[in-house]
C-alpha positions as CSV (number, residue, x, y, z in Angstrom):
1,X,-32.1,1.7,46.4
2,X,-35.2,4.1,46.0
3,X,-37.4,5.1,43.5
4,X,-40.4,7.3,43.0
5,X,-42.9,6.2,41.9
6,X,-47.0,7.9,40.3
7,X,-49.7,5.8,40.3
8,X,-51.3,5.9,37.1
9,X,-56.0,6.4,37.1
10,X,-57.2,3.9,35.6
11,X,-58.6,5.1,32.3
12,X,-59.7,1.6,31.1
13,X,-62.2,1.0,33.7
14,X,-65.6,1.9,31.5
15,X,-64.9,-0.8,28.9
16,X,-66.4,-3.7,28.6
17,X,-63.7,-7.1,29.1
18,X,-64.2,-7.8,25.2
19,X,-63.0,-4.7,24.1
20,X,-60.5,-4.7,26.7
21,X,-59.2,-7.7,25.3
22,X,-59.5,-6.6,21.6
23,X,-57.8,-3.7,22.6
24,X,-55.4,-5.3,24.6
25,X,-54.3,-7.5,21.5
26,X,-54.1,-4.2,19.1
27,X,-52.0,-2.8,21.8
28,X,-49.7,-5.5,22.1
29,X,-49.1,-5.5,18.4
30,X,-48.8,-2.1,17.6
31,X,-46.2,-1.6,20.8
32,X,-44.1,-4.9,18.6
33,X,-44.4,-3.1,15.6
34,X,-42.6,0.1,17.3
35,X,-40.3,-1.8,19.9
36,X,-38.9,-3.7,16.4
37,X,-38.7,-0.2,14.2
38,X,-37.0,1.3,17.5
39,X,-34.9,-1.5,18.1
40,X,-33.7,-1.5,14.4
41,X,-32.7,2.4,14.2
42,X,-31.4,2.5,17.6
43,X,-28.9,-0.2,16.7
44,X,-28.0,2.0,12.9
45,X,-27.2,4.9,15.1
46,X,-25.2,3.4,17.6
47,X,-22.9,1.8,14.7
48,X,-23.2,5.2,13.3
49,X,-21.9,6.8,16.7
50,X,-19.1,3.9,16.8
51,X,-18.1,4.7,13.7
52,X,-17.5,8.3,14.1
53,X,-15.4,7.4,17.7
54,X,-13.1,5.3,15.6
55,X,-12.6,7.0,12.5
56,X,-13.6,10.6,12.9
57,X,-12.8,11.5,16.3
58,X,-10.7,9.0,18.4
59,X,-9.9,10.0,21.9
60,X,-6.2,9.4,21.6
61,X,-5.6,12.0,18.7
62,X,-7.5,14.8,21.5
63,X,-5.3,13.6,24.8
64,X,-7.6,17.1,26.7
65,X,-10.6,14.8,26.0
66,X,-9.5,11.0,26.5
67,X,-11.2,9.2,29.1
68,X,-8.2,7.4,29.7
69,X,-6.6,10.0,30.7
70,X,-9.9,12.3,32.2
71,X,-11.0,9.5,33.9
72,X,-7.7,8.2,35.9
73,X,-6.7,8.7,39.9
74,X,-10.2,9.8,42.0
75,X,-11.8,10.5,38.6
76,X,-12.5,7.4,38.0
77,X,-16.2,6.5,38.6
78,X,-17.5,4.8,41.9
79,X,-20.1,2.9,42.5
80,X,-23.2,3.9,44.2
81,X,-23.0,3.6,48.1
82,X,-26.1,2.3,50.2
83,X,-26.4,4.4,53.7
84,X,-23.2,3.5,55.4
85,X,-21.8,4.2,58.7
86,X,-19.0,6.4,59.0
87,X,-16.4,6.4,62.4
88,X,-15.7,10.0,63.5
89,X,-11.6,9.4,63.8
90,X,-10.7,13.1,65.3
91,X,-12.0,15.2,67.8
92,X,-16.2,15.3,67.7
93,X,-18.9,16.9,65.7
94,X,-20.1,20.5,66.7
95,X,-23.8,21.0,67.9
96,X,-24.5,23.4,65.1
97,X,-24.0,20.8,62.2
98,X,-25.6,18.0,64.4
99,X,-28.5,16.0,62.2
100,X,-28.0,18.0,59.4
101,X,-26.1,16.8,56.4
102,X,-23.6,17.8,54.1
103,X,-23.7,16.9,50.2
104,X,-21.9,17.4,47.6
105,X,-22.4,17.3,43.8
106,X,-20.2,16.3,41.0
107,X,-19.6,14.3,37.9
108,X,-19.5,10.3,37.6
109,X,-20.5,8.7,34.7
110,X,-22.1,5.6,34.6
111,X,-20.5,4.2,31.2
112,X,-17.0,4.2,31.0
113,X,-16.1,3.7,27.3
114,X,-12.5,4.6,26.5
115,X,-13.8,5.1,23.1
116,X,-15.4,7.8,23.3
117,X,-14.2,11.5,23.8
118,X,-15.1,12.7,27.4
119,X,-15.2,16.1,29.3
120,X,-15.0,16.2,33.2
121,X,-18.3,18.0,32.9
122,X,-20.3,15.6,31.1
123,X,-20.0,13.3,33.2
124,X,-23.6,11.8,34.9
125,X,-24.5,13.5,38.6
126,X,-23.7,11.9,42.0
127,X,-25.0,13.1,44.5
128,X,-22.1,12.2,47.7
129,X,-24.3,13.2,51.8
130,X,-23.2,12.7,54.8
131,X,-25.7,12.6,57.5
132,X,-24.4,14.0,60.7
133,X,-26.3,12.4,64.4
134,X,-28.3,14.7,65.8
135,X,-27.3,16.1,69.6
136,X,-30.4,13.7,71.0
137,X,-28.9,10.7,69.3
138,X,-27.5,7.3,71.3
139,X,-23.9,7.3,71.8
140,X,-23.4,4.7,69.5
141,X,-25.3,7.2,66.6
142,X,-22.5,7.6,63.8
143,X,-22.4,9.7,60.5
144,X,-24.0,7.8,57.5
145,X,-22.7,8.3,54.0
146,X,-24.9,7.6,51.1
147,X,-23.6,7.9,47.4
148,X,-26.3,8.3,44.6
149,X,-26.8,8.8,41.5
150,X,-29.2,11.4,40.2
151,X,-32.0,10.1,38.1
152,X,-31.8,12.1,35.4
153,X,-34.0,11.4,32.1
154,X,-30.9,10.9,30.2
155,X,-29.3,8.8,33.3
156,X,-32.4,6.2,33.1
157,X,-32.5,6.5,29.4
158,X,-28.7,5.4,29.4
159,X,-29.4,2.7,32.0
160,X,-31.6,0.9,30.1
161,X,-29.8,0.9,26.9
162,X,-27.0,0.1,28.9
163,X,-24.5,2.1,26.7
164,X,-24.0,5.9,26.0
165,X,-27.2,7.5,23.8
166,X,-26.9,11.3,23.8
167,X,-23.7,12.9,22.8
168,X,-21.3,14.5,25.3
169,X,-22.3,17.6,24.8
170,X,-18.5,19.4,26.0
171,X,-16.5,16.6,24.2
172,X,-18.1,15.2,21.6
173,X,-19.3,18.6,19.5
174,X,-16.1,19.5,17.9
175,X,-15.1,19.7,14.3
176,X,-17.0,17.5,11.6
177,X,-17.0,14.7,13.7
178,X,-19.1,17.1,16.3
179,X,-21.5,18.0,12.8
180,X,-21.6,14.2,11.9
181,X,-22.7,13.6,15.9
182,X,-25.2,16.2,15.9
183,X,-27.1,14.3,12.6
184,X,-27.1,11.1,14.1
185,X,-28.7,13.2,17.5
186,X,-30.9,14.7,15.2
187,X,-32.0,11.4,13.9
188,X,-32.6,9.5,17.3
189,X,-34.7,12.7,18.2
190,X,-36.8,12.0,15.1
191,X,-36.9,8.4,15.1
192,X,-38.2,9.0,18.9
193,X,-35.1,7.2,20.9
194,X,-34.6,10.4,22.6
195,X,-37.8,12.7,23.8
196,X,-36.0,16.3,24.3
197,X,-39.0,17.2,26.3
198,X,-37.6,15.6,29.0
199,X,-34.6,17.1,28.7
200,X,-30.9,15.9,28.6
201,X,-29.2,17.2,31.3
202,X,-26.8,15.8,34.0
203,X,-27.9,17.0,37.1
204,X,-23.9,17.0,38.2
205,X,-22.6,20.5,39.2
206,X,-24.4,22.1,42.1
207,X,-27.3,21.7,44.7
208,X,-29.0,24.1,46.3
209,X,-32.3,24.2,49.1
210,X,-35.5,26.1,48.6
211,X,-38.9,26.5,50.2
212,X,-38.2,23.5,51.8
213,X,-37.0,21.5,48.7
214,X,-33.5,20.1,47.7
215,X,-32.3,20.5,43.9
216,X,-29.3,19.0,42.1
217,X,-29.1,21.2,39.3
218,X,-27.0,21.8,35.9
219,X,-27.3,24.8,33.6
220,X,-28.9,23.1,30.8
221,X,-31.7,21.5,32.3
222,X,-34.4,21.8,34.8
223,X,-33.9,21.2,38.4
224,X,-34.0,18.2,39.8
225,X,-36.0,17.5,43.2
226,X,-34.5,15.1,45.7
227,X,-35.1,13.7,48.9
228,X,-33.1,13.4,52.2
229,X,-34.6,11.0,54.7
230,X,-33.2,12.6,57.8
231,X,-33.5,9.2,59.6
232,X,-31.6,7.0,57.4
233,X,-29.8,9.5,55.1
234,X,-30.7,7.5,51.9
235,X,-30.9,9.8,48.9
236,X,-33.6,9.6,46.5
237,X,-34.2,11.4,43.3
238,X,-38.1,12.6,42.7
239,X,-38.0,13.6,39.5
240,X,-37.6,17.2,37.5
241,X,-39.1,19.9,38.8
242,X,-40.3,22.8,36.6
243,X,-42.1,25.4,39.7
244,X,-45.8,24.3,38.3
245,X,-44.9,24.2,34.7
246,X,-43.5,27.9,35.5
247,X,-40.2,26.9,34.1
248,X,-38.8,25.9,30.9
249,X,-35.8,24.1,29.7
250,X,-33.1,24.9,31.8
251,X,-31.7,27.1,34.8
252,X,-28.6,27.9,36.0
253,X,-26.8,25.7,38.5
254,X,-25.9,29.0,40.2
255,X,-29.5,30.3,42.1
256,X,-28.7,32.9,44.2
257,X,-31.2,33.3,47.7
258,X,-31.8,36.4,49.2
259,X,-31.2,35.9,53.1
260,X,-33.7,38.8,53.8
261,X,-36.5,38.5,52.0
262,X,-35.9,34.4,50.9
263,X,-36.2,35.0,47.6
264,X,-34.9,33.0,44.9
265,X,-33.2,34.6,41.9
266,X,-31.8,32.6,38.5
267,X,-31.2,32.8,35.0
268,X,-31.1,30.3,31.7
269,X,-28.8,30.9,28.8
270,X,-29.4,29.8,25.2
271,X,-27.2,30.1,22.3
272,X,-29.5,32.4,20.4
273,X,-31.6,35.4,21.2
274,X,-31.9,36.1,24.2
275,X,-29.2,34.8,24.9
276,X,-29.9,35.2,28.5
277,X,-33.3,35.3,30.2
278,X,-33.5,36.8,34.1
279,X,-36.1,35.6,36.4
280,X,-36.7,35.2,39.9
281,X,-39.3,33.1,42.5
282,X,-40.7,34.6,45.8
283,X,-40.0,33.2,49.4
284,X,-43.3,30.9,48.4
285,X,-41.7,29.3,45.0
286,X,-43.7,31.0,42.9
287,X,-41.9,32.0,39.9
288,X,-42.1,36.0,38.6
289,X,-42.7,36.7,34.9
290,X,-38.8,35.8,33.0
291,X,-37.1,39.6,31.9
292,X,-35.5,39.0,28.3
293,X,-32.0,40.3,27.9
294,X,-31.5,41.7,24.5
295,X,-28.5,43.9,25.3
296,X,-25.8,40.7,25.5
297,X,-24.6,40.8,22.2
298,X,-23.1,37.2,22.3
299,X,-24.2,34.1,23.5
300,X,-21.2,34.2,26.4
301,X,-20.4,31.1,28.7
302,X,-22.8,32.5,31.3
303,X,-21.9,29.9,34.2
304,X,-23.1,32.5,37.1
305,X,-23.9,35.5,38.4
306,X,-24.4,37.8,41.8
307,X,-26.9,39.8,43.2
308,X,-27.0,42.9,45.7
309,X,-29.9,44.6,48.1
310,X,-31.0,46.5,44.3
311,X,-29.1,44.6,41.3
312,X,-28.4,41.5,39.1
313,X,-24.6,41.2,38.2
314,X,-24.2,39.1,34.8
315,X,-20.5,38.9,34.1
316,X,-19.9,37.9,30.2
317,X,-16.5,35.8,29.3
318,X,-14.7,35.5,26.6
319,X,-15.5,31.7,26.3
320,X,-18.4,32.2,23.4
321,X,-21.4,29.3,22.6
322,X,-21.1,28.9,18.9
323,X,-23.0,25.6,16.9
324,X,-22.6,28.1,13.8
325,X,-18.9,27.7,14.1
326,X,-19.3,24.2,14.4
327,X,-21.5,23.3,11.3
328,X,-20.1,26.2,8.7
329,X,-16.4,25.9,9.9
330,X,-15.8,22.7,11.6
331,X,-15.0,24.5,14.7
332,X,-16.0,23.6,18.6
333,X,-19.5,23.8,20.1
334,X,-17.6,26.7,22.9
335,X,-15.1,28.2,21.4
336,X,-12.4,31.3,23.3
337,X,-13.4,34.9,21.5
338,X,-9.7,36.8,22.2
339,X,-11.2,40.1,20.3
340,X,-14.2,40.3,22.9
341,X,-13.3,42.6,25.8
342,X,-15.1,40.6,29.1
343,X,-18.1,42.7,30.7
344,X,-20.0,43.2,33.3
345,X,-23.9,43.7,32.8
346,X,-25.9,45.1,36.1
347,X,-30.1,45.0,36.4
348,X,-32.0,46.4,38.7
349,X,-33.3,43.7,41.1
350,X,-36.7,43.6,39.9
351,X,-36.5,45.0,36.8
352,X,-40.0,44.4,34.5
353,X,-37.6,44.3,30.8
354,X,-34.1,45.1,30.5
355,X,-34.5,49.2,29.2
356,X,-32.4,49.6,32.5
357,X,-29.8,46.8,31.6
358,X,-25.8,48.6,31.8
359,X,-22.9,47.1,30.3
360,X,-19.1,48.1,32.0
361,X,-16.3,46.8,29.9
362,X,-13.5,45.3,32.4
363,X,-10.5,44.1,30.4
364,X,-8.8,40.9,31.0
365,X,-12.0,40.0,33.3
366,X,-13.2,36.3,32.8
367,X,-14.9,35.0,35.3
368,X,-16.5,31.4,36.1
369,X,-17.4,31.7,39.8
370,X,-18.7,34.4,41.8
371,X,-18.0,34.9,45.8
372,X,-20.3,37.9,46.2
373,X,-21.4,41.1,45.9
374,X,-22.5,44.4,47.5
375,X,-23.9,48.3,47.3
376,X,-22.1,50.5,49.0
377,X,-23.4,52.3,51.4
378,X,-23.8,55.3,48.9
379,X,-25.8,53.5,46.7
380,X,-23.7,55.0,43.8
381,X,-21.1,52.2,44.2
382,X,-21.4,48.1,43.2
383,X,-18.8,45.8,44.6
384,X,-17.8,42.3,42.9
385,X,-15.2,39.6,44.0
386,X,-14.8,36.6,42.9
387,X,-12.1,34.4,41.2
388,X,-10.9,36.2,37.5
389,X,-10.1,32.7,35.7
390,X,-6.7,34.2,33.7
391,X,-5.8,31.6,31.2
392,X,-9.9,30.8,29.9
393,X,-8.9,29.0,27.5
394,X,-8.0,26.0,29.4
395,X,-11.4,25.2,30.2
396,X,-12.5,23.6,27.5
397,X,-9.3,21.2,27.7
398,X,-6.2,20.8,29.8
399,X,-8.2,21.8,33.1
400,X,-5.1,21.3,34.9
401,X,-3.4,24.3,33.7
402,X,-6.2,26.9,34.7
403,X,-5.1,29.8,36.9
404,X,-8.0,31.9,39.0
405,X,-7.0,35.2,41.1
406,X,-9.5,36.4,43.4
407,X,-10.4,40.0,42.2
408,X,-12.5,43.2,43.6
409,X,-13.7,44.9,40.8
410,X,-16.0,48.4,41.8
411,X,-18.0,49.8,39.5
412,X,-19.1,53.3,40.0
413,X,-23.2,53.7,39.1
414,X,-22.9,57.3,38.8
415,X,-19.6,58.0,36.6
416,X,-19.4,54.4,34.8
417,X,-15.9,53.9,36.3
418,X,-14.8,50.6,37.1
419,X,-11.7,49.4,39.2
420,X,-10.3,45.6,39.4
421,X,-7.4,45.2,42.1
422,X,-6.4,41.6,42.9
423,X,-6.9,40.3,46.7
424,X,-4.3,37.7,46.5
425,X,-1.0,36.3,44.5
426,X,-2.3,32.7,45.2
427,X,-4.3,30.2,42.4
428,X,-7.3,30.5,44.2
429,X,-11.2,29.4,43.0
430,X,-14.3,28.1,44.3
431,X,-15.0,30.7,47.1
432,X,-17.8,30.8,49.7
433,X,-18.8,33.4,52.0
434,X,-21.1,32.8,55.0
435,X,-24.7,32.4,53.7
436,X,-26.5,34.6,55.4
437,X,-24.5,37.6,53.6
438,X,-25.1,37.1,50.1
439,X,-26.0,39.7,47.8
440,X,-25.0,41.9,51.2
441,X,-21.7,43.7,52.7
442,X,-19.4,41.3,54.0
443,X,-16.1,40.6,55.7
444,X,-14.8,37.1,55.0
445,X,-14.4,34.4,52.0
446,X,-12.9,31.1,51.9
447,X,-11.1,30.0,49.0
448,X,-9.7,26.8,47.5
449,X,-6.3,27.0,46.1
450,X,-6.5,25.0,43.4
451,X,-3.7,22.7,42.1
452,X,-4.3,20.7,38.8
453,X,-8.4,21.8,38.3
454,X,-10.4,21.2,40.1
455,X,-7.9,19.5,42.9
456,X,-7.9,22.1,46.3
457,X,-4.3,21.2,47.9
458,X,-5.4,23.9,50.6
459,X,-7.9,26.8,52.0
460,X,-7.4,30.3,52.3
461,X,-9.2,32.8,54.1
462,X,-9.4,36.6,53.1
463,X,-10.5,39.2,54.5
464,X,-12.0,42.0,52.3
465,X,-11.6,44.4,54.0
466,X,-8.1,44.0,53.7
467,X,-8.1,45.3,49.8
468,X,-5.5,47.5,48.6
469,X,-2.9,46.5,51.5
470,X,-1.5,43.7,49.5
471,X,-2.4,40.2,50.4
472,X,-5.6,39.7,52.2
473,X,-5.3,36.1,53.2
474,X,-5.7,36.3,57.3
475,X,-6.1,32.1,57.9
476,X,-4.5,29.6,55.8
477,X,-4.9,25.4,55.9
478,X,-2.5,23.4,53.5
479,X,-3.5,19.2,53.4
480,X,-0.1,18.0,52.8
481,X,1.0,16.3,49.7
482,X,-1.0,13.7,48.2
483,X,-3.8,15.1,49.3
484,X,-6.7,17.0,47.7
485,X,-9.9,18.6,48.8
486,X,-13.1,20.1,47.3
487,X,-14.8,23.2,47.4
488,X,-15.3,24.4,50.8
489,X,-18.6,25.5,52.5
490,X,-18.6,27.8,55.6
491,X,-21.3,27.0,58.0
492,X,-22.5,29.6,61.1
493,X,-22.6,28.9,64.4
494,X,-26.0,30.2,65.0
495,X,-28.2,31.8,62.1
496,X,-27.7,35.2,63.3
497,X,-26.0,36.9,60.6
498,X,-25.1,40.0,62.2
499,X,-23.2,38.2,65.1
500,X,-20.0,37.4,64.5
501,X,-19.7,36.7,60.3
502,X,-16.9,34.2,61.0
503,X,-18.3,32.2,63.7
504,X,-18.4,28.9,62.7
505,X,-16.8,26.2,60.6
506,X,-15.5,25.6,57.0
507,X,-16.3,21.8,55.8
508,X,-15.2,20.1,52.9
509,X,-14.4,16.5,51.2
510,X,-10.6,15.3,51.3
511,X,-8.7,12.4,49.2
512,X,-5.4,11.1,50.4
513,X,-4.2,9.8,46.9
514,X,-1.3,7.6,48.2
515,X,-4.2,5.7,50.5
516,X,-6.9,6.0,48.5
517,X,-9.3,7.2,51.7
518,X,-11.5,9.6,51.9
519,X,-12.6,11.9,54.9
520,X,-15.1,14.7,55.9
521,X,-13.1,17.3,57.6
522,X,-14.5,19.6,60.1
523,X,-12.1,23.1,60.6
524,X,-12.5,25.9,62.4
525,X,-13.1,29.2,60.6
526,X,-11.8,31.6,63.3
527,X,-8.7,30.1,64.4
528,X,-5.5,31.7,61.9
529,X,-4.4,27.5,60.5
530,X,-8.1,26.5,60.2
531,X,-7.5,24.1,62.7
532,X,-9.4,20.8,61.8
533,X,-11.9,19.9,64.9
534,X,-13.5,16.8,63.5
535,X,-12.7,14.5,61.0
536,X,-14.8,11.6,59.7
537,X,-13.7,8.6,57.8
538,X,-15.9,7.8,55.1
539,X,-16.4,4.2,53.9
540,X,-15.6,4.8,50.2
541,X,-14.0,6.7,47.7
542,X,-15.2,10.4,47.4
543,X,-14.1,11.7,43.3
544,X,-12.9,15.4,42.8
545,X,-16.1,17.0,42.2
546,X,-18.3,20.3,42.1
547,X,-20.2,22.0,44.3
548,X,-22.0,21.2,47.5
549,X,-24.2,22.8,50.2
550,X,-25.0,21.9,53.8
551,X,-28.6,21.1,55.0
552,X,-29.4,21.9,58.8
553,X,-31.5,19.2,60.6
554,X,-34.9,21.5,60.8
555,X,-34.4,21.7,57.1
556,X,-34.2,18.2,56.5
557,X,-37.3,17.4,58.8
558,X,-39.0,20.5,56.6
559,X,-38.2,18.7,53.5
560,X,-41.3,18.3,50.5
561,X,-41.1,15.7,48.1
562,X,-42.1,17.5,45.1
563,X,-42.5,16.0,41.1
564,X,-42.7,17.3,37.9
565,X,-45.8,19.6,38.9
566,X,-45.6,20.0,42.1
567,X,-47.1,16.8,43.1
568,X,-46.1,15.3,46.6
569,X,-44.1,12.0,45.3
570,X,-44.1,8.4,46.8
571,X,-41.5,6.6,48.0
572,X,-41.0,3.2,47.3
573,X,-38.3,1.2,48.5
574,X,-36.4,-1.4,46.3
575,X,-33.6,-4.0,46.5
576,X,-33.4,-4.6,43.1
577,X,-31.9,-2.7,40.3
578,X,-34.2,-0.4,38.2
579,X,-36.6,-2.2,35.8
580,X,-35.0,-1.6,32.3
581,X,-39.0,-0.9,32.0
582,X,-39.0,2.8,33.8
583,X,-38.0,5.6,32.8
584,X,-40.5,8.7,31.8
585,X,-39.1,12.5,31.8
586,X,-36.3,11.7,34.8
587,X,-39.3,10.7,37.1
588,X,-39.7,6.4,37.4
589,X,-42.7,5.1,36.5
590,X,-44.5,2.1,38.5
591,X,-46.1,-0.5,36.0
């Protein structure tokens, strides 16, 4: 196991050993004093918490949010997974993804208490890589999977108390027992159990690469930095990351990177005004002034967004972020708003305030995921696709029952029109287009089609360019029954973009339920079954999860090993577990 590690200065070093004694005695009482006052109203509001899980809100009365039932099948939690080697059991790895790894985000949480009230997304962030040999390694060289957790603030706080402290957020805000929750919060806040400066996020839906970093992000807290090691594939976390103290808060797990001018550009939401706040980072990390957006007239489930050559895209839901509703009528945290009609908000790229911000009302829209979009050639012309979630509602509970159709919706600069046609009859979500295109024209996008959320049972590809001749599904892969997949992630041949766009390979995590195993399938984007070219066994369990990105050997070798500021981190190996000692704003702390 790793950990990172800051060497404090020494600021003692002028005094004299009797006052360093002296003071070491008033030290050691006055940290007694506040370990016993912390001690005594950690353990009131933990028999407060218990108390509203039994009485107030007990799982079994909301079966959407019962861990026994969440957290059953490949949702159960796994343990983390030292760097293991995996046999390649079909066919054999192409030279394109050789050394570089694939990882994939999602949701595990470390406590398992089937009294409590749990949401799929609140669950803590594990981060699942696969480390592919590189084309100079020995023939014996074999994939390595390492399974880690990522060390959040809230993670390490949790650890140490062994127990759930902060609320979950999705789950546990609901009703008067989500008011009641919210006070005893409030009160381990005060009381100094739980320091909000160090946020309280999960790290568990997405990771992305930038400027020669890796970050596991959620939308509700900074980014977190962590480390590859392309030699041994261990996964460490180096703490959270806020661009120089550039960044506050939170970001959304959705960045999007320009593959032109490398670029990075984001957002953070908040549930009063502005509700949303655009701002971008140049190909060298350095983050550009935030742009305000007072024209969002609710605070809308803003999960992501898409970007052209000239534009932001900001696509508002009807899935509306209320803690009014909450406290005045004992309502939920997110709640569905049927009376708002869905829209679409588009920016100029670099705009300086948001005077140029227009909104395009597209009925029945709701979506979660983008795929991409595009200017047409005309410049008077904006083109969207990307899965149109059609029963919203289900989000917030019964997952399972969640239908996505992948739409094109065109929205006409000039005359404010706006079109939506749909691109296929199939469920489909979590689409992927190659890299190298986004926020530009492209051709192809490769879908999951989802059976009970977020469970793939197959892939689809669709061609675009196909819209408006019925279905536009050109390759199809089904996995048989029993078994599931995640989101898929195309990855190019060669990094020429404007070769052939669907040159390469679509990768993805797959669970055989009957079996229980896991593999890493390798499938070729061009042929019309996605035809599976390598397959790797994996050692242990992969869980249904989120999002996941893969990392080419150059990039791994380019890696930085940033902290909080900006500082390069250390490394430290361990064998132990982590000191219930360390923990200090999601980066570890060496005594």
């Amino acid at each position: 196991m790793t950990r990172a590690s800051w060497q404090p200065k020494n600021k003692m070093s002028h005094i004299s050993p009797a006052a360093k004694a002296h003071g070491t005695s008033s030290t050691r009482s006055a940290h007694h004093h506040r370990t016993t006052t912390t001690s005594l109203t950690m353990a009131i509001c933990n028999t407060l918490d218990k108390v509203i899980d039994r009485w107030m809100d007990p799982p079994e009365q909301q079966p959407t949010v019962d861990p026994q039932r969440v957290l059953s099948g490949n949702f159960v939690p796994v343990d983390e997974l030292p760097p293991t080697p995996c046999p390649v059991v079909r066919g054999s790895i192409p030279s394109c993804l050789a050394g570089g790894a694939y990882i994939r985000n999602g949701p595990n949480p470390q406590h398992q208490f089937l009294g409590r009230t749990h949401h799929l997304f609140d669950g803590d962030g594990m981060l699942h890589s696969l480390l592919l040999p590189s084309a100079t390694s020995t023939l014996e060289s074999v994939p390595v999977l390492c399974s880690r957790y990522v060390r959040t603030y809230k993670y390490l706080l949790e650890h140490e108390a062994r127990a759930p402290v902060l609320p979950n957020f999705l789950a546990g805000f609901q009703g008067l027992a989500g008011l009641a929750r919210a006070m005893v919060f409030a009160a381990r806040v005060f009381t100094g159990q739980i320091d909000l400066n160090k946020g309280f996020g999960v790290a568990n839906t997405s990771i992305t690469y930038f400027v020669d970093c890796l970050y596991a992000l959620c939308e509700y807290d900074l980014p977190y930095s962590v480390h590859i090691n392309p030699a041994t594939g261990e996964v460490t976390t180096l703490g959270r990351y806020d661009f120089g103290g550039n960044l506050s808060l939170r970001m959304t797990a959705h960045p999007k990177k320009d593959p032109v001018t490398m670029e990075l550009f984001a957002f953070s939401c908040s549930a009063f005004q502005p509700f949303i706040r655009y701002f971008w980072f140049d190909r060298e990390g350095k983050k550009v002034a935030g742009v305000p957006i007072m024209s969002s007239q609710k605070p809308s489930v803003l999960h992501d967004f898409a970007i052209t050559e000239r534009y932001a895209i900001f696509p508002e839901s009807q899935l509306i972020v209320s803690p009014m509703d909450m406290v005045v009528r004992g309502g939920s945290f997110v709640g569905l708003d049927s009376a708002m009609v869905p829209r679409i908000g588009v920016l100029p790229r670099y705009a300086k305030d948001d005077s140029d911000m227009r909104w395009f009302e597209v009925p029945g829209f709701n979506m979660l995921h983008t795929t991409n979009a595009w200017e047409e050639p005309d410049g008077e012309e904006i083109v969207l696709v990307g899965p149109n979630i059609l029963s919203i509602e289900h989000l917030l509970g019964n997952m399972e029952l969640m239908r996505a159709r992948v739409d094109m919706v065109r929205v006409n600069l000039r005359t404010g029109d706006v079109s939506c046609i749909a691109l296929s009859p199939e469920n489909l979500e979590f689409g992927v287009v190659h890299q190298g295109y986004v926020g530009h024209r492209n051709r192809y996008g490769y879908f999951g089609v989802t059976g009970p959320m977020p469970k793939i049972i197959g892939i689809r590809k669709l061609d675009f360019d196909l819209v408006g001749f019925g279905d536009c599904t050109v390759a199809r892969r089904d996995f048989g029954p029993g078994c599931f997949a995640g989101e898929p992630f195309f990855v190019p041949n060669n990094d020429d973009r404007y070769s052939n766009e669907d040159n390469g390979y679509v990768v993805c995590y797959t669970h055989e339920e009957a079996t229980g195993d896991s593999h890493f399938v390798v499938m070729d984007a061009r042929s019309l079954e996605l035809d599976i070219i390598a397959e790797v066994q994996l050692p242990g369990r992969i869980p249904y999860g989120f999002h996941g990105v893969f990392v080419k050997q150059a990039e791994l070798r380019e890696q930085l090993q940033l902290g909080l500021n900006g500082e390069r981190a250390t490394i430290l190996l361990t064998v132990s577990r982590w000191s219930d000692r360390q923990h200090c704003g999601g980066l570890t702390v060496g005594d």
